[in-house]
Every structure is written in C-alpha cells, then in structure tokens.
C-alpha positions as CSV (number, residue, x, y, z in Angstrom):
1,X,15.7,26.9,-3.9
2,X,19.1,26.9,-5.3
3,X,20.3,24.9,-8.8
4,X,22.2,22.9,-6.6
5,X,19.1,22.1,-4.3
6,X,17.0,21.7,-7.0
7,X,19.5,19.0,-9.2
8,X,19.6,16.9,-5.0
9,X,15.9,17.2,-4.8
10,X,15.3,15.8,-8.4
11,X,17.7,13.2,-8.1
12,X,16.4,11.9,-5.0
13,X,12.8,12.2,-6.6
14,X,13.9,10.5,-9.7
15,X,14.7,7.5,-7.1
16,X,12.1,7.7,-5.1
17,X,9.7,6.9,-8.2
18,X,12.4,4.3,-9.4
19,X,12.4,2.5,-6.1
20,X,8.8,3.1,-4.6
21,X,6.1,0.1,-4.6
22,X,3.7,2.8,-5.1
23,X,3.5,6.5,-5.4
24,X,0.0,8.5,-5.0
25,X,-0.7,11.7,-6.2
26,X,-3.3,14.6,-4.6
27,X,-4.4,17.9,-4.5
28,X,-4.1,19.6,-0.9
29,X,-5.3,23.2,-1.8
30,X,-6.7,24.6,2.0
31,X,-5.3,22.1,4.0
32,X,-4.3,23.4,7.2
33,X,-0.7,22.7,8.5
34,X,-1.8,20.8,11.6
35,X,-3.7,18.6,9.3
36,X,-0.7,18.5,6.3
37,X,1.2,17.2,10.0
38,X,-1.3,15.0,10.8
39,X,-1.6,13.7,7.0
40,X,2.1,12.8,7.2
41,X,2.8,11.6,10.7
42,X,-0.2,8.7,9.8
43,X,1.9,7.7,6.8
44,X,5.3,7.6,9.2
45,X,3.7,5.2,11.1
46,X,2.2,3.3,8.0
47,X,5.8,3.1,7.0
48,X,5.3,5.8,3.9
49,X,6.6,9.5,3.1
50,X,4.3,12.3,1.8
51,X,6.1,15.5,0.3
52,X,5.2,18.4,-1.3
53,X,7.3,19.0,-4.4
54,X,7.1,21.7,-7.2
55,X,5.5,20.4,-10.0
56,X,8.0,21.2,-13.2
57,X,10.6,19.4,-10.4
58,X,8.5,16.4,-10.2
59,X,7.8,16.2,-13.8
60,X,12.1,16.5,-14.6
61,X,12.2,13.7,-11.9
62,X,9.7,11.5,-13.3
63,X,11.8,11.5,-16.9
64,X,13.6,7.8,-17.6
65,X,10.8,6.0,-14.8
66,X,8.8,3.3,-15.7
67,X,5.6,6.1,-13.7
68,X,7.0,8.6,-16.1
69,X,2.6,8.2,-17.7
70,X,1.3,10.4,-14.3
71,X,3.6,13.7,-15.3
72,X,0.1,14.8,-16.4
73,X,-1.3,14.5,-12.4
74,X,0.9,17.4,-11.5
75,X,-0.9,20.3,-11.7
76,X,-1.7,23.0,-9.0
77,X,-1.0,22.3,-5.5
78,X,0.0,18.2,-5.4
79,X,1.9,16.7,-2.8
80,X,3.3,12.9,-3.5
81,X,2.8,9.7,-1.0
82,X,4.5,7.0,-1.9
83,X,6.1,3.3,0.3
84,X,8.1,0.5,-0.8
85,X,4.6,-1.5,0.0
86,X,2.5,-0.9,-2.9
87,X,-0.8,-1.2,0.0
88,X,0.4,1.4,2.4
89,X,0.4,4.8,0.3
90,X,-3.1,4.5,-1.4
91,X,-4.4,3.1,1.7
92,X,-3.4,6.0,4.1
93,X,-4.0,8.6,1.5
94,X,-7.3,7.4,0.8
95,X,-8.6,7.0,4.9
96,X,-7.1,10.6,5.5
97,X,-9.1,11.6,2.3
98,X,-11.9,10.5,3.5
99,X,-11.8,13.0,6.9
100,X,-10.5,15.7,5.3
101,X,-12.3,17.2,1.5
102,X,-9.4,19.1,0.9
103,X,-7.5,16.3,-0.2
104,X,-8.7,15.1,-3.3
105,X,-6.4,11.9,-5.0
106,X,-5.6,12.5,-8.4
107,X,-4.0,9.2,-9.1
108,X,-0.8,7.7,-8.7
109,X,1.5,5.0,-10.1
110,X,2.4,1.3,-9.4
111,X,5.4,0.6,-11.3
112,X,4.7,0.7,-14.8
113,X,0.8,1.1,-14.3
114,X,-0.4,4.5,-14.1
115,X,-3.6,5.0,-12.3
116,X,-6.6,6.8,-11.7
117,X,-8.2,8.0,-9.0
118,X,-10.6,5.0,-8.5
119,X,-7.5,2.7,-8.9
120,X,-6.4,4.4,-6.3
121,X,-9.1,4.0,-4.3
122,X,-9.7,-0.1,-5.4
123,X,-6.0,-0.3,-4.1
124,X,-6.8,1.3,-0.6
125,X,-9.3,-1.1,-0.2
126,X,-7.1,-4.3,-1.1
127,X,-5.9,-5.8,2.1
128,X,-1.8,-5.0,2.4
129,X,1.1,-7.6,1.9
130,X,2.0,-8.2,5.7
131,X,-2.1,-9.4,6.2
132,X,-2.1,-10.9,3.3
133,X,1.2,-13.1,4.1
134,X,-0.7,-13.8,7.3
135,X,-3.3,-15.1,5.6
136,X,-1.5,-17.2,3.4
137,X,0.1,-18.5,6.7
138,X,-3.0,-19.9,7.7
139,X,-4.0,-21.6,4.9
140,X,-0.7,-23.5,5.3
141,X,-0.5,-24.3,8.0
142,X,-4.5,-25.8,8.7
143,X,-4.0,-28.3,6.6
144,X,-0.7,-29.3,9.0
145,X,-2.1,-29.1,12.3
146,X,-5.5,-31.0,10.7
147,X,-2.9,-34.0,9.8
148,X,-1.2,-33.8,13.5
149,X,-4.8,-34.4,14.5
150,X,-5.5,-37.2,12.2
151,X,-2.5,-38.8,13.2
152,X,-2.7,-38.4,16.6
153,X,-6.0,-39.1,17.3
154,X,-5.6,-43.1,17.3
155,X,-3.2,-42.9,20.0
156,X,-5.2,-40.6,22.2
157,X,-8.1,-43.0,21.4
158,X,-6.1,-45.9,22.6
159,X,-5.0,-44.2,25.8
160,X,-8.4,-43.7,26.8
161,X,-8.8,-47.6,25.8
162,X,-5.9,-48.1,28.1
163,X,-7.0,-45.2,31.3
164,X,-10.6,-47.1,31.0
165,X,-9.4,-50.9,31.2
166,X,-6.9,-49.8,34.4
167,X,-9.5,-47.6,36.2
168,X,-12.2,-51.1,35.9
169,X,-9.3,-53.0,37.2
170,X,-8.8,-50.9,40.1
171,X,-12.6,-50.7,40.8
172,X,-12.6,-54.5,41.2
C-alpha cells in the first residue's frame, strides 16, 4: 500500500468508526476465503460491511473517535464488522461465529461504550431495531383496534336486534 492509499484508507476508517451504530472486532486466523466470502456476503445482505484492515492503520484511524477504548482489540489477524444498526454487526458476526471456530469476537464498540466479547455476544442476541419498531407497532395499535371494537360493538348488537325483529315479521 502506498502513503497515499494508506492516508484514503485511514480517513475512511476514521469515519467509518465515527458514523457506525456499531463496530465488532475478531480474530479470523485459518479462515478459508470461501468462508471469509461467505462471512461477508451474510453481512451485505444484513445491511453491514466486514473488512480486513492492518492493525497500526486501524489504531491511527480510531484516534479522535468516541471507540478510540478498543485500539487494544487489534492485535494479530482482526478483521472489523461494523452497520449503522447497532443489532446487525454483532448479530451476524456472532451466528457466523458460531459455524465457523476460526472466528473468534474479540469485542467491538457501540459509540462511546467499548465492549467485550460477551457484550458482544448479549448484543447478538438482542432483538434488532426494525423487530423491535414492529413490536412497538403492535402495542399501539391493540389498544386502537380493541376501542373500534368497543365502539362498534353496540351497533352490530342492534343490527342483529334489528335482522331478528324483520326476519319474525316476515315469518308471520
């Protein structure tokens, strides 16, 4: 890599950590590159990135970040996963983790908050902001459709009233 290169490749770095709802760092000594491929095309689709950057390069970047506490994660062979959703990175990182030994989470960053390994891992299992918007959703809206119910269930109770009365009328 050219000085040139390199000062591109920090400053984008430096904004990916700035911007970034979350940012995971692991160990991927032995993994294969149809499984580094497979490790990234999963967080694609999740709507993450996973790169491999040199370590003293990540550390530079990391200078004047609010994650600036994980410079101590990079060591050896570490790639970085990071998304704009703070759910998405752990959460992927962690289930391809899981498959694969040769990835081992180190920790990762939220912000400010530097965390560990199990953070990581209590984060992967936290259900992500689009379910829990969803969720939220629902809870609005029962009560709503409980009071359309309520409200309407006097005049359904009087049409029957009403569709009972006219069919004994046509009866006799």
């Amino acid at each position: 890599m050219e000085r040139a290169e390199k000062r591109e490749f920090v400053t984008e770095l430096n904004e990916v950590f700035k911007a970034s709802g979350s940012v995971v760092v692991a160990r991927y000594a032995g993994i294969t590159v149809a499984q580094m491929n497979d490790l990234r095309t999963k967080m694609r689709a999740a709507g993450g990135t996973v790169k491999v950057a040199k370590n003293r390069l990540a550390k530079i970047a990391l200078q004047g970040t609010e994650s600036e506490g994980m410079s101590d994660l990079f060591q050896g062979q570490t790639l970085i996963a990071y998304a704009n959703d703070p759910m998405i990175a752990p959460k992927v990182a962690m289930d391809f983790a899981k498959t694969n030994d040769k990835l081992v989470v180190l920790g990762g960053a939220m912000g400010a908050t530097t965390l560990d390994a199990e953070a990581v891992k209590s984060l992967a299992t936290l259900p992500s902001l689009d379910e829990l918007r969803a969720k939220l959703l629902g809870l609005i809206a029962a009560p709503a459709t409980r009071v359309a119910t309520v409200v309407a269930a006097p005049a359904s109770q009087l049409a029957r009233v009403f569709a009972a009365y006219a069919k004994k009328d046509e009866a006799a």
